[in-house]
C-alpha positions in Angstrom: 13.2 38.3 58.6 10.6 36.6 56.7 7.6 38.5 57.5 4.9 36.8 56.1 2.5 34.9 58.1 3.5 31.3 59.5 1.2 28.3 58.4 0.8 25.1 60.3 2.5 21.9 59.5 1.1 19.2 61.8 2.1 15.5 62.3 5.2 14.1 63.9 6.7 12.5 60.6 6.6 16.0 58.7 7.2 18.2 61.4 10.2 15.9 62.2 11.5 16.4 58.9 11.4 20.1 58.5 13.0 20.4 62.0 15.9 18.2 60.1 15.7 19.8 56.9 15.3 23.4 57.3 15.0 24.6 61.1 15.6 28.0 60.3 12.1 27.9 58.9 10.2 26.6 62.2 9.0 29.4 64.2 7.0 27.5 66.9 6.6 24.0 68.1 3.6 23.3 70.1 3.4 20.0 72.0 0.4 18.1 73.5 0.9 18.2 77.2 0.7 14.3 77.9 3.1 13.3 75.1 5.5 12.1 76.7 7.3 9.6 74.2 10.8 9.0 72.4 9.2 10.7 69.2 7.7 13.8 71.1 11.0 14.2 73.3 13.0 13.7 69.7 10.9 16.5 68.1 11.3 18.5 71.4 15.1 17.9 71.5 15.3 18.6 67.5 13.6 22.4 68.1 15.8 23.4 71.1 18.6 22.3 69.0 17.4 24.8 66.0 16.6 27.6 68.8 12.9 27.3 68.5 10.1 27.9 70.8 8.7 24.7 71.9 4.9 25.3 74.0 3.4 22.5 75.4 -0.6 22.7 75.2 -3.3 21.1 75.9 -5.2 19.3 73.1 -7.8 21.5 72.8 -5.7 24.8 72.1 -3.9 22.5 68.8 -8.2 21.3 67.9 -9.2 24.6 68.0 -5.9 25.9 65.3 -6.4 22.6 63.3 -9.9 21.5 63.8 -10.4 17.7 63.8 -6.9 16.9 61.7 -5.1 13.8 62.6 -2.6 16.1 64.6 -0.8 13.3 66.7 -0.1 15.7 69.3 2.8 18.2 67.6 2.4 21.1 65.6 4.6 23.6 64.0 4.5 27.2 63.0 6.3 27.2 59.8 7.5 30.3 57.4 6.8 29.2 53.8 9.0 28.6 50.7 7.4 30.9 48.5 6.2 28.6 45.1 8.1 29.0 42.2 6.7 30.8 39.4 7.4 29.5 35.4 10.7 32.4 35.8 12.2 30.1 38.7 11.3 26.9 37.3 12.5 27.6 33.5 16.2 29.2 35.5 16.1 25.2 37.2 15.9 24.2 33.9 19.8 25.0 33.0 20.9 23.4 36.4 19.8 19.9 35.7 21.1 17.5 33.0 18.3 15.4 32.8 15.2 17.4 34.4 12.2 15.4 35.3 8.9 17.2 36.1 5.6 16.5 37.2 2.4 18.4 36.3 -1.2 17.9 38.1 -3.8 18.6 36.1 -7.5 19.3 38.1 -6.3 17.2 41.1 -8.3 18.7 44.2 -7.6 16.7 46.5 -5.1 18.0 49.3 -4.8 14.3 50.1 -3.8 13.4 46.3 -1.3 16.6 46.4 0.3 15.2 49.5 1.0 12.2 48.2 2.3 13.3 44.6 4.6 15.4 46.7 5.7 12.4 48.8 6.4 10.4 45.9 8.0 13.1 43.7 10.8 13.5 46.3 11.4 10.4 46.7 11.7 10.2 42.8 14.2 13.2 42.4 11.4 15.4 40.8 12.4 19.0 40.1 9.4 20.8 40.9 5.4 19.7 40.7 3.3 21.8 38.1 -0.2 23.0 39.3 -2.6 25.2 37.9 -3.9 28.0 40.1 -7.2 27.5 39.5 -9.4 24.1 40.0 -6.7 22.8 41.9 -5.6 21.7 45.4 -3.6 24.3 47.7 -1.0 23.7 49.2 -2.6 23.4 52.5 -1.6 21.8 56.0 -3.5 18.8 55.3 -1.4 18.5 51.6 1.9 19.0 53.7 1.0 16.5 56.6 0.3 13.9 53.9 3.5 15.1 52.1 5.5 14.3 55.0 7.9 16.9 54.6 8.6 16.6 50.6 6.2 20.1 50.6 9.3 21.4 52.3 11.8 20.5 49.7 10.3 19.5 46.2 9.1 23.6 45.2 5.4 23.8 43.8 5.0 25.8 40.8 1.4 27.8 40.5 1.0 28.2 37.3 -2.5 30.5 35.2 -2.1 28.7 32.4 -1.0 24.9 32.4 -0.9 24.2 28.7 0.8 27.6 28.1 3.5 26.6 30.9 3.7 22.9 29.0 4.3 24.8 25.5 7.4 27.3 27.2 8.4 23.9 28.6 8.6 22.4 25.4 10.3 25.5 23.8 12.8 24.6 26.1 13.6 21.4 25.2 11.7 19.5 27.6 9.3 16.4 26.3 5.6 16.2 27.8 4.3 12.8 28.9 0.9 12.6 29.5 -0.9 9.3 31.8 -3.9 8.0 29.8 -5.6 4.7 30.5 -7.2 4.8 26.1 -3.6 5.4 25.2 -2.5 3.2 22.4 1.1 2.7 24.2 2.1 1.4 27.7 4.3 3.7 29.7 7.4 0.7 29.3 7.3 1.9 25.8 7.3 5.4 25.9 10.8 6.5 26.3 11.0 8.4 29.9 14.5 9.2 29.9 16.0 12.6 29.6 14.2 15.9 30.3 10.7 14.9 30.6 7.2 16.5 32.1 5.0 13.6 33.4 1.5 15.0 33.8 -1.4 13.0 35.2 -5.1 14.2 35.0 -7.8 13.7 38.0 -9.6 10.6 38.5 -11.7 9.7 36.1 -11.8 13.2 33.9 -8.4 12.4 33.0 -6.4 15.3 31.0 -8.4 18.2 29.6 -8.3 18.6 26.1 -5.7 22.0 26.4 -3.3 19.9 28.1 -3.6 16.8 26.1 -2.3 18.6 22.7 0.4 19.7 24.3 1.9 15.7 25.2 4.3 14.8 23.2 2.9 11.0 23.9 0.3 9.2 25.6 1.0 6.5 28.0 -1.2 4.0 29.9 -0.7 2.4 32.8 -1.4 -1.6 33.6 -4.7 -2.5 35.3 -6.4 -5.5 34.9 -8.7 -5.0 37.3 -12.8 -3.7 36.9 -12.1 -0.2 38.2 -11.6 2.2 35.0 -9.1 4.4 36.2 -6.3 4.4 39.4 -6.0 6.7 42.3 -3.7 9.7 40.8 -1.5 9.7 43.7 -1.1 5.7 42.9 -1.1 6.3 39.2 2.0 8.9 39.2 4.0 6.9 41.5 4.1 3.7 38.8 4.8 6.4 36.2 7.6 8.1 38.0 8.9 4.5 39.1 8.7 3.2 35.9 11.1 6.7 34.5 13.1 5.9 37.4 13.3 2.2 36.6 14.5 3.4 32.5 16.9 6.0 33.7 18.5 2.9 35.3 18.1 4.3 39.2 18.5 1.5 41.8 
């Protein structure tokens, strides 16, 4: 038995898709008495099915575990995957032909994880990149904006990020780095085969470390008067456009 402490997942979409995914991971479902509806009663059904507790409670025993998070009535104890550390992720490595990565570099925003997360599993990414320090945690408002993709796309908390870009490197990975001064667009960067995409935070962009470790520079379209794109928004064009080269439909 896992016996580390359980942390809260909260929202129906991502609590629905770890009771789909992996139910043997749900300790606890707590309910919002009241909730009466065909998403509640699915989530309800979906944790008796896996053999979980299901409590109903009243709303103010879920605002005083999460505080004033958009909840919408369902929470769930969860045991965590434990994040990969650069031994796991360089083992992936030799199981994918064509590994595509993602690296975050100073995003702090749980939101922005979330979302990264969302879009990397939709994408077929092998693992996000984050440093341990300056950076978001994993936290229940990242995983209810992840919508369940923290519960299958493994996180990597990395000490050193340029260190982990060089081993990545070593190992015959090419590094990708979003730049909105880069001389090339990202249609002309070649994104296919084993590739790490990193994207900096908004408006710092890449540090300096991490920059002379790409292998290339790519920009991103905007014609607009805003200088530089949400990172959530700006890594799901890059991965599209990779997906959209490696001729994914």
């Amino acid at each position: 038995m896992n016996s580390r402490p359980t942390e809260a997942v909260y929202g129906l979409h991502a609590v629905r898709a770890l009771l789909t995914r992996h139910p043997e991971r749900v300790a606890r479902v707590w309910l919002q008495h009241g909730r009466q509806d065909a998403k509640a009663e699915e989530i309800e059904r979906l944790a008796r099915a896996a053999g979980c507790s299901v409590q109903r409670v009243e709303l103010r025993a879920l605002q005083a575990r999460l505080g004033e998070a958009v909840h919408q009535g369902v929470m769930a104890e969860v045991r965590p995957l434990s994040p990969w550390g650069e031994d796991e992720l360089l083992a992936a490595l030799g199981q994918a032909a064509e590994p595509l990565l993602l690296a975050l570099d100073g995003v702090q925003d749980p939101h922005n994880l979330g979302a990264c997360l969302r879009t990397a599993d939709a994408c077929g990414v092998l693992a996000l990149i984050v440093p341990r320090d300056r950076a978001a945690p994993l936290n229940a408002t990242a995983r209810k904006v992840a919508a369940g993709a923290a519960e299958t796309t493994p996180v990597v908390v990395v000490t050193n990020l340029a260190r982990t870009l060089g081993q990545l490197k070593a190992a015959g990975l090419w590094i990708v780095g979003a730049d909105a001064e880069a001389p090339r667009p990202a249609q002309q960067i070649d994104l296919t085969g084993p590739r790490v995409l990193v994207m900096g935070a908004e408006g710092v962009g890449l540090r300096q470390l991490t920059r002379r470790r790409c292998d290339w520079l790519a920009r991103l379209p905007n014609l607009g008067a805003v200088q530089s794109l949400n990172v959530s928004v700006a890594t799901g064009m890059l991965l599209y456009e990779a997906l959209r080269q490696r001729g994914v439909h």
